[in-house]
Each structure stands twice: as C-alpha cells, then as structure tokens.
TORBA-721486 format. One record per residue: residue number from 0; residue in one letter; chain; x, y, z of N, C-alpha, C, CB in turn. Coordinates in pm, 1 decimal, decimal comma. Glycine has a CB too. Example, Ala and Ser with C-alpha at 12.3 -4.5 7.8 and 13.67 -1.06 7.14 Angstrom:
2
[site 0 'a' 'A' [1319,0 -569,0 780,0] [1230,0 -450,0 780,0] [1320,0 -330,0 780,0] [1130,8 -447,3 904,6]];
[site 1 's' 'A' [1285,0 -225,0 708,0] [1367,0 -106,0 714,0] [1290,0 3,0 787,0] [1408,4 -59,8 572,5]];
END
This chain:
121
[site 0 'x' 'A' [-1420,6 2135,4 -5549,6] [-1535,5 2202,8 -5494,6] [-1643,7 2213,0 -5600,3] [-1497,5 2341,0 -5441,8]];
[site 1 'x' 'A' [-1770,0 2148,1 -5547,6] [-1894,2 2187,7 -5682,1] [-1944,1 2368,0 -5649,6] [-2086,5 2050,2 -5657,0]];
[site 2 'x' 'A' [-2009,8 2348,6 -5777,8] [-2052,5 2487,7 -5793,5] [-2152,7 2535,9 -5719,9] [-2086,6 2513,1 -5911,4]];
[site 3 'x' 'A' [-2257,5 2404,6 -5621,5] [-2319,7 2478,4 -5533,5] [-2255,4 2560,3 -5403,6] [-2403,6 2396,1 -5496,4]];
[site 4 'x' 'A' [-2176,7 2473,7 -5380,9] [-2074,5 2580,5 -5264,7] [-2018,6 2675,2 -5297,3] [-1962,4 2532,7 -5202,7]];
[site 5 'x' 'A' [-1966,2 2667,6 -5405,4] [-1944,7 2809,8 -5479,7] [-1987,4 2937,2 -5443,7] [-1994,4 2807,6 -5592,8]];
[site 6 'x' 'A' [-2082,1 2864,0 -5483,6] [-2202,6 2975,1 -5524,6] [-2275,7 3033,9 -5397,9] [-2327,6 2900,0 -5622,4]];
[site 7 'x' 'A' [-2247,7 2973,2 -5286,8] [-2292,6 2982,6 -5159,6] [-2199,8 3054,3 -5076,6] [-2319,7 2858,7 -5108,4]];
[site 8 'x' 'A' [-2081,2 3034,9 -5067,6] [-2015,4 3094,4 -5053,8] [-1930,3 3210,8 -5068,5] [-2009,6 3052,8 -5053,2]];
[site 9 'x' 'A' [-1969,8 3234,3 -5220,5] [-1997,3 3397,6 -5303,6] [-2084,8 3481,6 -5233,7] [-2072,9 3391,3 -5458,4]];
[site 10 'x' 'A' [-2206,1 3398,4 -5188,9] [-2297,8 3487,0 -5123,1] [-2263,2 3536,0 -4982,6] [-2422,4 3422,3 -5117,5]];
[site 11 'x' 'A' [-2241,7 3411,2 -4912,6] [-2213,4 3439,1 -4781,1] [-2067,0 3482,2 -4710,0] [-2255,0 3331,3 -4728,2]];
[site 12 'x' 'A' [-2000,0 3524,3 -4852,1] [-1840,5 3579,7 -4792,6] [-1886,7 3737,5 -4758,4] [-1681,2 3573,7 -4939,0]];
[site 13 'x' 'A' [-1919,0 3799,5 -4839,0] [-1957,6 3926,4 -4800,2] [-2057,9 3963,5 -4680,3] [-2005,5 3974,1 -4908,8]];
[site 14 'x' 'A' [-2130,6 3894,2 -4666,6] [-2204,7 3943,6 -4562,7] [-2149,6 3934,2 -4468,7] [-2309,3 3902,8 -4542,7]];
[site 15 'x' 'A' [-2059,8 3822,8 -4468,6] [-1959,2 3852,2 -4340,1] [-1839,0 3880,9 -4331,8] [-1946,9 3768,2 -4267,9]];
[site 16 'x' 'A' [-1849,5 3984,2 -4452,2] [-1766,8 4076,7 -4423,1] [-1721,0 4192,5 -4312,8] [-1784,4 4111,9 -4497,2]];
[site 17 'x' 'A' [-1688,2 4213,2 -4231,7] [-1661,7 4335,3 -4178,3] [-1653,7 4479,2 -4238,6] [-1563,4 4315,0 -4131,8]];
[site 18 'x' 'A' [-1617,8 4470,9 -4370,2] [-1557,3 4636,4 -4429,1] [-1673,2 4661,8 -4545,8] [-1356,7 4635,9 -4520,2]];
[site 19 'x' 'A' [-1794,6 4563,4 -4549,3] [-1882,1 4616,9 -4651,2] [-1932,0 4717,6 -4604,4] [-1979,2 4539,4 -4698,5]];
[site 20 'x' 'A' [-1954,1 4794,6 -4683,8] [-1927,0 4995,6 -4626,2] [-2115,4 5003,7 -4662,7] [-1764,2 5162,9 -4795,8]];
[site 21 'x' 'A' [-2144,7 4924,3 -4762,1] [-2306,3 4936,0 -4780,4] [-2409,2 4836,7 -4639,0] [-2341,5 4852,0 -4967,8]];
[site 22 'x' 'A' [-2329,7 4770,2 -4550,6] [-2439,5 4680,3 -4491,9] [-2410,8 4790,8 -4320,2] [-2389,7 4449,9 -4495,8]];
[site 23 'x' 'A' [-2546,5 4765,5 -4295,9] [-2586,7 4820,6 -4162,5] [-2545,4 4752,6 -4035,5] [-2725,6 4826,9 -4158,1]];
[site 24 'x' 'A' [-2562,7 4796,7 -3939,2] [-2600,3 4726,7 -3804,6] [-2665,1 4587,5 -3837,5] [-2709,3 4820,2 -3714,5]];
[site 25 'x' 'A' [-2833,6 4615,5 -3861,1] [-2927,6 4527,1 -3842,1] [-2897,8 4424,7 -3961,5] [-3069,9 4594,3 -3838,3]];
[site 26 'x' 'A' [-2845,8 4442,7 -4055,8] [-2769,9 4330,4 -4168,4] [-2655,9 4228,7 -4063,5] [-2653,1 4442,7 -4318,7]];
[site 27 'x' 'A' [-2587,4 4284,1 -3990,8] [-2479,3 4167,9 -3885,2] [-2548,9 4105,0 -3842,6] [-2390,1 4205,6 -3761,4]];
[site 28 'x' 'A' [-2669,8 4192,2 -3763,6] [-2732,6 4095,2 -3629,5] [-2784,2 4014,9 -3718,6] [-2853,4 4156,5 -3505,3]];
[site 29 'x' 'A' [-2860,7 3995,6 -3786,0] [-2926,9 3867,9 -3842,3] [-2851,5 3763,8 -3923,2] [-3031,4 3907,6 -3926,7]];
[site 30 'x' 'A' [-2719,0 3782,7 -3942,4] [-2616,9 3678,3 -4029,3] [-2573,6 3584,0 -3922,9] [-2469,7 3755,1 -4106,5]];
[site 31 'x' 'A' [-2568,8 3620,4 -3777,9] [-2578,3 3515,5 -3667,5] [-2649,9 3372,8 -3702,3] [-2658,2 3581,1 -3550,1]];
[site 32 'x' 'A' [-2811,7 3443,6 -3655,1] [-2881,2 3346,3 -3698,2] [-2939,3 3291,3 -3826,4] [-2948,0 3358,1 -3642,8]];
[site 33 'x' 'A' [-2913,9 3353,1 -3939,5] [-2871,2 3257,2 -4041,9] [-2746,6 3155,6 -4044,5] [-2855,1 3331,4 -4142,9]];
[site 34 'x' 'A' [-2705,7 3175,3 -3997,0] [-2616,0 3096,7 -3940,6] [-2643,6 2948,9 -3856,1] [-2560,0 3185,2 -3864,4]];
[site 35 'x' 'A' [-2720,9 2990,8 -3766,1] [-2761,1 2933,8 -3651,7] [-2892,0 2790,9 -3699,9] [-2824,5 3077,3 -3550,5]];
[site 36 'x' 'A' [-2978,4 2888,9 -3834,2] [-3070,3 2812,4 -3900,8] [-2994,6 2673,3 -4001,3] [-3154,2 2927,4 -3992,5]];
[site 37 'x' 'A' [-2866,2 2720,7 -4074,1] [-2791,3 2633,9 -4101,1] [-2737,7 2523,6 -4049,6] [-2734,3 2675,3 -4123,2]];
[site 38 'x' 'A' [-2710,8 2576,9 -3921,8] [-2658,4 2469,5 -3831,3] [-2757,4 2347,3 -3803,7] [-2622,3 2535,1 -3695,6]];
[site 39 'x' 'A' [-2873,9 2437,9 -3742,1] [-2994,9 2365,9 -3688,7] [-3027,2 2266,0 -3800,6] [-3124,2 2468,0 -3654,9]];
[site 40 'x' 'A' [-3029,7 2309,3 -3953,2] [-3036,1 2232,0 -4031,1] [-3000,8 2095,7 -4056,0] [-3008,2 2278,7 -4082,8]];
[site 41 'x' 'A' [-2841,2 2144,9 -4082,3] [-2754,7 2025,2 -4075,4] [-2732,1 1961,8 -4002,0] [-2669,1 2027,5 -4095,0]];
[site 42 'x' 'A' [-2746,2 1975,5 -3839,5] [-2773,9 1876,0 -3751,9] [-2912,9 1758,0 -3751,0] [-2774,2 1954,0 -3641,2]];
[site 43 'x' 'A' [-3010,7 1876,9 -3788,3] [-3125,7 1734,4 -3789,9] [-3090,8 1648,2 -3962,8] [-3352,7 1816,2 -3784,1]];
[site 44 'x' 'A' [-3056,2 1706,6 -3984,5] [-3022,4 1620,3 -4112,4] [-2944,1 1508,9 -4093,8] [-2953,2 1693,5 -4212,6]];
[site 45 'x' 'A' [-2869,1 1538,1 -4012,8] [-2758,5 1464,2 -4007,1] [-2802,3 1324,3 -3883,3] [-2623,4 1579,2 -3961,9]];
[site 46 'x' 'A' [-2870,5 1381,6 -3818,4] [-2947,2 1314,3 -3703,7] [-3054,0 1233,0 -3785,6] [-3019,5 1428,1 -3588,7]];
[site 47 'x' 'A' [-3116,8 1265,7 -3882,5] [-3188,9 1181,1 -3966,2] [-3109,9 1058,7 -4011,9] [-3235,3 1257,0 -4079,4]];
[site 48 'x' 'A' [-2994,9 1091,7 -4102,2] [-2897,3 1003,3 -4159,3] [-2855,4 892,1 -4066,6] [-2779,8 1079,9 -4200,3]];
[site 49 'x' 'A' [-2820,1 977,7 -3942,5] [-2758,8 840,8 -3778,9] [-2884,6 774,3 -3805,2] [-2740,3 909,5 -3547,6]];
[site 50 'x' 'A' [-2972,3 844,0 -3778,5] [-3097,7 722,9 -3719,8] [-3103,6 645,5 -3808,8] [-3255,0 762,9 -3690,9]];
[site 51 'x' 'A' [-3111,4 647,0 -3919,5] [-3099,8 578,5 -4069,2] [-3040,0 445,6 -4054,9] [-3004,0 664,5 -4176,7]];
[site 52 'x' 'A' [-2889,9 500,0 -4025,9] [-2771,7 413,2 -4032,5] [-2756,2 339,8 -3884,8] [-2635,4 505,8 -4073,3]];
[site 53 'x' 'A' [-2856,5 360,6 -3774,4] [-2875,1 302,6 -3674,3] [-2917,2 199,9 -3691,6] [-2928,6 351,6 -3605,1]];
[site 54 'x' 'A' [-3025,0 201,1 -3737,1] [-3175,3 104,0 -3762,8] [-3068,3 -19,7 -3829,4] [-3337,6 190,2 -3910,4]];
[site 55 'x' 'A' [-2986,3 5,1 -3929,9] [-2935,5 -64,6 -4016,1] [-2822,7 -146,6 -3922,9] [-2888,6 24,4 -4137,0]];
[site 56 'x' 'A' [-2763,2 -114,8 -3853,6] [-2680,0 -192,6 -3786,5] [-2722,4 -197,8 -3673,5] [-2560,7 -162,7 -3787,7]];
[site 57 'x' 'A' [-2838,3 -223,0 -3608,4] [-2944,8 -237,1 -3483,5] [-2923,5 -401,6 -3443,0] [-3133,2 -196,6 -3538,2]];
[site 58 'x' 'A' [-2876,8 -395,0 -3342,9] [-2822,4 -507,8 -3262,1] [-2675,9 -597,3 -3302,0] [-2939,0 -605,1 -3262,6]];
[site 59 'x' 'A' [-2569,5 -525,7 -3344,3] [-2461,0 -541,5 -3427,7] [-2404,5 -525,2 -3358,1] [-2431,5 -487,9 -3528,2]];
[site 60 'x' 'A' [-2224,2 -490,1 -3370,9] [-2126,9 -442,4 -3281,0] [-2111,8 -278,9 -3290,4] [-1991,6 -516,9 -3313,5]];
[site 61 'x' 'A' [-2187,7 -272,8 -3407,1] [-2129,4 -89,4 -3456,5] [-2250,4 -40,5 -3343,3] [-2165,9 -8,1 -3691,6]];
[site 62 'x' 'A' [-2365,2 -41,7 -3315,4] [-2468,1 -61,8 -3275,2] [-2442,6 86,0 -3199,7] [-2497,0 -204,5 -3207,6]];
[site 63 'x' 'A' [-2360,8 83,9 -3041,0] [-2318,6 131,8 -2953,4] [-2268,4 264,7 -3009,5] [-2238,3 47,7 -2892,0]];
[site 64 'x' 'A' [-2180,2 261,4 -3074,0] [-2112,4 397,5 -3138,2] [-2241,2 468,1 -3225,0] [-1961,7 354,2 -3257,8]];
[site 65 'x' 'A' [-2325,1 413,8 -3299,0] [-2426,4 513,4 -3351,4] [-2540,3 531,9 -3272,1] [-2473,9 478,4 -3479,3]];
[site 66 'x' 'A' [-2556,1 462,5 -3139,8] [-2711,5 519,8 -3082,2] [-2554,5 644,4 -2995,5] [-2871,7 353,7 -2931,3]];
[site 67 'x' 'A' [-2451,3 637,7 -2982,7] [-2391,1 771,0 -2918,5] [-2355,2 905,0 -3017,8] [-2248,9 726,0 -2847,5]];
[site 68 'x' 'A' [-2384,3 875,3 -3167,5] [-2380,1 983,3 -3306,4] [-2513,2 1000,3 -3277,1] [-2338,0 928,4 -3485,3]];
[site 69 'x' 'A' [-2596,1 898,3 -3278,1] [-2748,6 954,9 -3268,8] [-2809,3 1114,7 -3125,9] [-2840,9 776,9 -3218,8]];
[site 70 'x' 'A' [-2783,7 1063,9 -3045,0] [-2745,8 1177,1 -2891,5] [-2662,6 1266,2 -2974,9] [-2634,4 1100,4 -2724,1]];
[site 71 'x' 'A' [-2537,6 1283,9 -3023,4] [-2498,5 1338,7 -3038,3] [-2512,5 1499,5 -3115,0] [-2458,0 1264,2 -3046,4]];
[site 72 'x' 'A' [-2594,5 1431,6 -3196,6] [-2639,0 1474,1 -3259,8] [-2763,1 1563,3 -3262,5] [-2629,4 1405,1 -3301,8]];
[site 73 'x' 'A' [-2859,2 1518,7 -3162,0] [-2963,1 1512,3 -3084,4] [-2907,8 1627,5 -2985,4] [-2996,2 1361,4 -3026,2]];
[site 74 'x' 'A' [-2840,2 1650,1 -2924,7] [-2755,5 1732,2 -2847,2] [-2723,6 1845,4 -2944,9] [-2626,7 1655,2 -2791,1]];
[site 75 'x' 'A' [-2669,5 1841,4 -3016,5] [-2642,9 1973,8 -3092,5] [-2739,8 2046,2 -3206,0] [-2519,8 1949,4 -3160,3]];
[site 76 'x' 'A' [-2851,1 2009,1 -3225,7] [-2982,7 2049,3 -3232,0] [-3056,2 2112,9 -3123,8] [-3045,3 1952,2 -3262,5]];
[site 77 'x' 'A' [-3060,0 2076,2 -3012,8] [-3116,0 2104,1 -2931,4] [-3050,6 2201,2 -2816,8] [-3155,8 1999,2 -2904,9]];
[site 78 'x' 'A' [-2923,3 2214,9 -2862,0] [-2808,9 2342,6 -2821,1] [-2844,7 2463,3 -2925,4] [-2618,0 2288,9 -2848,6]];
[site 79 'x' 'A' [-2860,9 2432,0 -3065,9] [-2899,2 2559,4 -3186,1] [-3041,9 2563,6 -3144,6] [-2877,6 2520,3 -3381,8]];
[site 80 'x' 'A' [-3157,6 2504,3 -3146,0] [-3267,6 2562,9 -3089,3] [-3274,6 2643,8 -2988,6] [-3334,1 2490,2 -3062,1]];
[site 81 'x' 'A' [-3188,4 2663,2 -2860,3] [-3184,1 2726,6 -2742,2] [-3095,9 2855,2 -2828,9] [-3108,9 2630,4 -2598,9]];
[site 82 'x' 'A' [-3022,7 2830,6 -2843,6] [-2906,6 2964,5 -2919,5] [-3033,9 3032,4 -2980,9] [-2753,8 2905,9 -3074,7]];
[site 83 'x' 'A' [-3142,2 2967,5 -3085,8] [-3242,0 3085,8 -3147,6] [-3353,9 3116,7 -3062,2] [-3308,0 3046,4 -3288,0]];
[site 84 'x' 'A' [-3363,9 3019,6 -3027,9] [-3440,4 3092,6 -2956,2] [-3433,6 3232,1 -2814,7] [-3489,4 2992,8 -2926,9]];
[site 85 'x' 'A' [-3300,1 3216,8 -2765,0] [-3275,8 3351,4 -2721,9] [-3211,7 3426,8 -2846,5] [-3180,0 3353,4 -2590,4]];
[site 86 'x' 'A' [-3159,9 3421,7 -2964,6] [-3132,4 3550,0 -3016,5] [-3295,6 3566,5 -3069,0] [-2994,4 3556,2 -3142,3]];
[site 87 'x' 'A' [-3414,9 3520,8 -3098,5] [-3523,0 3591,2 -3142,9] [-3615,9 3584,6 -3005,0] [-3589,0 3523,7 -3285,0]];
[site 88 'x' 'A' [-3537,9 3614,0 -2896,0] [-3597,3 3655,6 -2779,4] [-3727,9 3590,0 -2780,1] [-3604,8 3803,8 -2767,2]];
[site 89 'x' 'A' [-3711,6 3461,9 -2766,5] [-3850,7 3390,3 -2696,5] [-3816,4 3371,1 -2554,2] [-3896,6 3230,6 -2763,6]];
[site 90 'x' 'A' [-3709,7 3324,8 -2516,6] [-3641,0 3344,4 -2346,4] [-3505,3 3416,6 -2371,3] [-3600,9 3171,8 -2249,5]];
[site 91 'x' 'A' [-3465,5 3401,5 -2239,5] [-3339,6 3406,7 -2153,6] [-3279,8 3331,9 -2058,6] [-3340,7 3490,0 -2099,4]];
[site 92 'x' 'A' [-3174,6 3303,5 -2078,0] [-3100,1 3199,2 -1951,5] [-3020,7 3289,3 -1934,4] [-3024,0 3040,2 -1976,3]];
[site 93 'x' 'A' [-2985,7 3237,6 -1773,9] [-2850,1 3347,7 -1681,4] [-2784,0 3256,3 -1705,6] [-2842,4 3404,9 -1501,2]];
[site 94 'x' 'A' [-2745,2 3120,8 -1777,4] [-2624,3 3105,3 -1804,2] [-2616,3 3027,0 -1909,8] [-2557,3 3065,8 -1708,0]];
[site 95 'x' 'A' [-2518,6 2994,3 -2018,0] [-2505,9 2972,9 -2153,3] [-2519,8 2785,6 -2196,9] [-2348,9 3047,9 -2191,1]];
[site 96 'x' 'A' [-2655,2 2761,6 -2164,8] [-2648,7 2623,3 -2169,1] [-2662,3 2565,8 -2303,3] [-2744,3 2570,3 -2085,8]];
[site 97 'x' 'A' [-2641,2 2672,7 -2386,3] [-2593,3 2613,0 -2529,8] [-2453,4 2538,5 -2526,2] [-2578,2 2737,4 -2641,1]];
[site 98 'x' 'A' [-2361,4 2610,6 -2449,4] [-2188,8 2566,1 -2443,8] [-2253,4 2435,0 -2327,3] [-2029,9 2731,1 -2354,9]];
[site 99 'x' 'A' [-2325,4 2384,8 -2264,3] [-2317,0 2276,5 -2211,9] [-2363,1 2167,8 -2326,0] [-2392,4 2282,3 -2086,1]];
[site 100 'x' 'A' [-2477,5 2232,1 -2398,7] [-2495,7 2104,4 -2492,0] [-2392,1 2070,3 -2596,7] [-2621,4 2117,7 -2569,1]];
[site 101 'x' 'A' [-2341,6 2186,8 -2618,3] [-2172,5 2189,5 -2730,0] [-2072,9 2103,6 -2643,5] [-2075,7 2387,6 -2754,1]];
[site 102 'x' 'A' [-2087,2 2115,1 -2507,9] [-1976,4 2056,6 -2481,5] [-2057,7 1900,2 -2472,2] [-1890,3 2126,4 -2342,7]];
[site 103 'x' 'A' [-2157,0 1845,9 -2460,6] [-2211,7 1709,9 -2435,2] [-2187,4 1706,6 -2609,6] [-2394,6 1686,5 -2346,6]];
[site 104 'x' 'A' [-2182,1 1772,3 -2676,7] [-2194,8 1717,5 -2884,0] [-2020,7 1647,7 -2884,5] [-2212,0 1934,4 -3062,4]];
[site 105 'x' 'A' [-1984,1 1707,7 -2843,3] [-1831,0 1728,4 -2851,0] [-1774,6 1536,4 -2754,4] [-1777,5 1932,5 -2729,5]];
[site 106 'x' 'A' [-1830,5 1566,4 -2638,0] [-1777,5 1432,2 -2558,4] [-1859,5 1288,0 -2651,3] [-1842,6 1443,3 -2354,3]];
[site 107 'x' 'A' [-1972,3 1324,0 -2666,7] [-2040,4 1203,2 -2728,7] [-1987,1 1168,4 -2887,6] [-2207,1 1235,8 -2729,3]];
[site 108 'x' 'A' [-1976,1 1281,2 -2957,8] [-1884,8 1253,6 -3068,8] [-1797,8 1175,2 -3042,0] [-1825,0 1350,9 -3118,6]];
[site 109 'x' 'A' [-1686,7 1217,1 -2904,6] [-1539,1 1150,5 -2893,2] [-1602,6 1020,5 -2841,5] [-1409,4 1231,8 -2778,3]];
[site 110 'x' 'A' [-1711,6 976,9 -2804,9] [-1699,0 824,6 -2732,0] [-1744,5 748,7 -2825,9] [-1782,7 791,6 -2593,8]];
[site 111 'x' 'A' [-1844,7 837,0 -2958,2] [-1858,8 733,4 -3028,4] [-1775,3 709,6 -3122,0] [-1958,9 729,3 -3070,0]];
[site 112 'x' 'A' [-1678,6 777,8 -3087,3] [-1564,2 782,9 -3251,5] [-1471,7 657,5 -3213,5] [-1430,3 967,5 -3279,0]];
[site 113 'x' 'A' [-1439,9 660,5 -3084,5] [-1351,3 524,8 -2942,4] [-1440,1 386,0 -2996,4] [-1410,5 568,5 -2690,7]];
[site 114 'x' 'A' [-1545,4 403,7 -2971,8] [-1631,7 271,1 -2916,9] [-1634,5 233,1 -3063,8] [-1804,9 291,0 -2823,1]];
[site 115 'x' 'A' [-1658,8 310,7 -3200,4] [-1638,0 256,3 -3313,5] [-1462,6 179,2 -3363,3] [-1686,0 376,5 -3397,1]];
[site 116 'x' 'A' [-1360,7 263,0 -3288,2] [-1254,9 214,4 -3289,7] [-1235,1 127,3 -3235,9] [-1189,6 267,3 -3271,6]];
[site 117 'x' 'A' [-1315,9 88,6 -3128,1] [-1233,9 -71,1 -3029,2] [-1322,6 -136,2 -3144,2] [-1283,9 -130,4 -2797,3]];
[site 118 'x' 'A' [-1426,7 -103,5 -3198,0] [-1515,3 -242,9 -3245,9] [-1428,7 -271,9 -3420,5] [-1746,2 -192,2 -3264,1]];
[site 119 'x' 'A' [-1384,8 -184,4 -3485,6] [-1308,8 -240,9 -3599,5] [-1165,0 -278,1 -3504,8] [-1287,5 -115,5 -3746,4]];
[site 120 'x' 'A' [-1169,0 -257,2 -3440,1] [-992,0 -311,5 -3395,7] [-895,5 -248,2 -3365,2] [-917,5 -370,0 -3482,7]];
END
C-alpha cells in the first residue's frame, strides 16, 4: 500500500466512524456525499481512460467489449450525479433510479467482461 492511501484513509476511517463522541449529526450527513463526489470522480476518470483505450483498439476485435466499459461507465456517473443531486436537494424521484443505473453498471460490466472473454478465447 503507498502512502497516499494511507494517508487517506487515516483521514477517512474516523469520520466514518460511528463512536466518534466529538462529530455531530450534520458531520454524517455530509460524509455520504463525499463519498458520492469520489465516486462521481472515479467514474469519469475512469470513463476517460475507456474512451482512451477505445479509440486505440477502434475497429479491432476488443472493440465491442470497450464501447460496453465505455456505457458502463457512462451509466455509473450518471447514477452518482442523480444520487447528488437528490441528497443536495436539486430534485426528487418517487423511485430510486440510481439502483436502475447501478444495476445497468453492473450488467454492462458483466457483458463486457464475456465479450472480452470470447474474443481472447
């Protein structure tokens, strides 16, 4: 383990802590969406990287499996944008269509993880 995780993780063990006797109410609610900003992060990041590694094998056999990492990816960005944006109350949905885009991150992951497996063999 490098020392930036470390060090990140020093920070962020306590706050989510349960028994820190010094943090409030309004200290929980917002470790959500720090949370949530992380995520959002590392998904477009990561969605940067697919597209990257798309372009590069663009009309290939791998081809298929990364425009489905690319969605995928694309999908679970756009599931953490909806998640913040109702916890900093810009809307509301009557029903949790973050768990629909989690569940579309989740199936497209598994088809592109298949379609990369039939194509090495």
């Amino acid at each position: 383990m490098n020392y930036k995780t470390l060090a990140l993780a020093a920070v962020l063990l306590p706050l989510l802590s349960n028994t820190a006797s010094a943090a409030t109410a309004a200290d929980f609610g917002r470790i959500p969406v720090l949370i949530n900003i992380v995520i959002l992060a590392g998904a477009i990041a990561s969605l940067a990287v697919a597209i990257r590694l798309l372009s590069l094998v663009r009309g290939g056999a791998l081809a298929k499996g990364w425009q489905l990492w690319v969605l995928s990816f694309l999908t679970l960005a756009l599931g953490q944008i909806v998640i913040l944006a109702e916890k900093l109350n810009f809307f509301a949905l009557s029903f949790d269509i973050a768990g629909v885009f989690y569940l579309a991150t989740v199936v497209l992951w598994f088809m592109g993880l298949v379609q990369t497996r039939r194509v090495l063999g």
